[in-house]
C-alpha positions in Angstrom: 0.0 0.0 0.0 2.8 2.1 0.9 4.3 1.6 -2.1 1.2 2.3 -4.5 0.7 5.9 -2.6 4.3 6.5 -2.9 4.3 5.8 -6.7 1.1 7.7 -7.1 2.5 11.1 -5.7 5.5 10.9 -7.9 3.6 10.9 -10.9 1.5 13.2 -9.8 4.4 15.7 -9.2 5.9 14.3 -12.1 2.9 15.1 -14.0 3.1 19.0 -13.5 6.3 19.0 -15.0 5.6 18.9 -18.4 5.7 22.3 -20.9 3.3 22.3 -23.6 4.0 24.6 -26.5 2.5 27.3 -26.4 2.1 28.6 -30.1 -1.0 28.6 -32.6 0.2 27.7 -35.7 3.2 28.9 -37.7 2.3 32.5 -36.0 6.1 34.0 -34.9 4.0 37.5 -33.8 4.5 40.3 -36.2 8.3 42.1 -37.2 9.3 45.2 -36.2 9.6 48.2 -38.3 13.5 49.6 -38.6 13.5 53.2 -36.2 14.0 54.7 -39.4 11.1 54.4 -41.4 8.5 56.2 -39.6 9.7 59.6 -39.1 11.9 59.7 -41.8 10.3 57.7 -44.8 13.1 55.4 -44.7 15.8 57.2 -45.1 18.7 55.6 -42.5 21.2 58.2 -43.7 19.3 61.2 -42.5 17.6 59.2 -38.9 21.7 58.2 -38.3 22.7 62.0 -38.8 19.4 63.6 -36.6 20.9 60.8 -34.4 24.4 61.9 -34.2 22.8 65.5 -33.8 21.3 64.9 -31.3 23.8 62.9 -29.0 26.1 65.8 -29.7 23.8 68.1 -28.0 23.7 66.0 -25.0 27.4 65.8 -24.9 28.3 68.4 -21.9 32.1 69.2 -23.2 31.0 70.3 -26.6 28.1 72.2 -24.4 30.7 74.0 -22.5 33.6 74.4 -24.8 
């Protein structure tokens, strides 16, 4: 008796170990946009150089000097 009960418990902890997957289909949720394309039409060259602007404003030694 002991023996059922004992083998009865560890399958049922056994039991909650399992993952499922948890997908629906081949859905891989949607890709994201590049930073680029919605305030500047796509154009990396100009987002990279408002970019570089604008850490250069933040930079306190070109600030001061």
């Amino acid at each position: 008796m002991r023996m059922l009960t004992a083998m009865l418990i560890s399958a049922g902890l056994l039991a909650g170990c399992g993952e499922a997957v948890q997908t629906v289909g081949d859905y891989r949720g949607k890709t994201d946009a590049k930073p680029y394309e919605a305030n500047y039409g796509g154009d990396k060259a100009k987002w990279e150089s408002a970019l570089r602007t604008r850490n250069q404003t933040q930079n306190e030694y070109k600030r001061v000097h």
